[in-house]
VOPAGU-2260 file (C-alpha; in pm, 1 decimal, decimal comma):
REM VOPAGU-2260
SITE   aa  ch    i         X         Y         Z
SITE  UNK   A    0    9599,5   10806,4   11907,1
SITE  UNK   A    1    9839,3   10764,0   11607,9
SITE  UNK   A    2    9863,2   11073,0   11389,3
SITE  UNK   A    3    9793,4   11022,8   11030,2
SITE  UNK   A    4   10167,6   10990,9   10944,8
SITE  UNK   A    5   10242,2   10774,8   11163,9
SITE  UNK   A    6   10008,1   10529,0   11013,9
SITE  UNK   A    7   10127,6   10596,8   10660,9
SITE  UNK   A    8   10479,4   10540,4   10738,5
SITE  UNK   A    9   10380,0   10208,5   10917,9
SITE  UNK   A   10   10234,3   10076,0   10576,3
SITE  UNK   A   11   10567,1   10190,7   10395,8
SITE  UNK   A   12   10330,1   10436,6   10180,7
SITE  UNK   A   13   10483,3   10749,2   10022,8
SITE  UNK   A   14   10284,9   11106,2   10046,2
SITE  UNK   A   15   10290,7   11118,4    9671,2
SITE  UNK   A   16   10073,6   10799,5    9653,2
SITE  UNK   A   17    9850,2   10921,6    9895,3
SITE  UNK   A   18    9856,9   11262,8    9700,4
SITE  UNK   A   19    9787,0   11073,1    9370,4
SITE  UNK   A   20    9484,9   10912,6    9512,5
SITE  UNK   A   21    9353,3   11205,6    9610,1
SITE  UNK   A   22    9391,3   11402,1    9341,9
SITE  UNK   A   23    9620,5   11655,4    9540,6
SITE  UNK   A   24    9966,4   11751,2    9575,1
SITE  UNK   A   25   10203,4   11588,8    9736,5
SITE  UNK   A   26   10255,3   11941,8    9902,8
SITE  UNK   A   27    9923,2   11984,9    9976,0
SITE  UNK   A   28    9924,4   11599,9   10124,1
SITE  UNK   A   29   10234,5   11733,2   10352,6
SITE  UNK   A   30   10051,2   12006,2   10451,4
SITE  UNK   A   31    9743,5   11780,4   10594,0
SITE  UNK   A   32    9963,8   11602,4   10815,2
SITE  UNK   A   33   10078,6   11855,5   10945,7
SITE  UNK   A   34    9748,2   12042,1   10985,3
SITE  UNK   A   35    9527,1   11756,7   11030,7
SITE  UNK   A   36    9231,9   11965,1   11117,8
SITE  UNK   A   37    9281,9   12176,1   10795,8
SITE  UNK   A   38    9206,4   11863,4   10561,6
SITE  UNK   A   39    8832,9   11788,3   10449,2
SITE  UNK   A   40    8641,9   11567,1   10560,5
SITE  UNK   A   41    8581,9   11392,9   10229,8
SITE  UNK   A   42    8992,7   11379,2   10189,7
SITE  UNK   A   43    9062,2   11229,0   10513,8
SITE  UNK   A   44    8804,2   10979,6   10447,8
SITE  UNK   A   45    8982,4   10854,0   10140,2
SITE  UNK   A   46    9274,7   10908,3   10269,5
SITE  UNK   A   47    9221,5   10648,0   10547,0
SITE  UNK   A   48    9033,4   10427,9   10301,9
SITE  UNK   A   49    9382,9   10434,4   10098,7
SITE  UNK   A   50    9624,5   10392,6   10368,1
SITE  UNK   A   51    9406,7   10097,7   10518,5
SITE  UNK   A   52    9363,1   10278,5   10852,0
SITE  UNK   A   53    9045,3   10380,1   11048,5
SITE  UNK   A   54    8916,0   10746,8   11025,0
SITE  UNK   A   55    8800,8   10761,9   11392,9
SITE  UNK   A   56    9165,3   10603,4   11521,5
SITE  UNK   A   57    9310,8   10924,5   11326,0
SITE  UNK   A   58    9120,4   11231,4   11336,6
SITE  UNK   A   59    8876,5   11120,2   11614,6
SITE  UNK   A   60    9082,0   10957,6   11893,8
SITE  UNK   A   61    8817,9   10676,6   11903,0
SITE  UNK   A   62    8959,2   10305,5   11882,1
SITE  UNK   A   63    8745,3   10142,5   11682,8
SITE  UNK   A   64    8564,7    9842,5   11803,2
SITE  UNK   A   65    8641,9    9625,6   11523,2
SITE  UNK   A   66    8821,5    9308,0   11573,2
């Protein structure tokens, strides 16, 4: 399972893009990753949907099926 960091940083994408996109702070961003569990549902979708990764590889531990 790759933490949602770790996909972030594989894309070369800063937190305070991510942060933009969501309408957050970059602190606030920070604090996500660290606390996965902490973030909304409704951010981490759009969050995924921004970094180009899928929710369920993240948050769920599910590899996706898609090919």
């Amino acid at each position: 399972m790759k933490t949602l960091r770790e996909a972030r940083e594989e894309r070369g994408i800063k937190q305070k893009s991510v942060a933009e996109a969501l309408k957050i702070t970059r602190q606030t961003y920070a604090h996500y990753e660290e606390f996965p569990r902490e973030m909304p549902i409704y951010q981490a979708e759009r969050a995924c949907a921004f970094i180009g990764c899928d929710i369920s590889d993240i948050f769920f531990g599910i590899k996706s099926s898609k090919t």
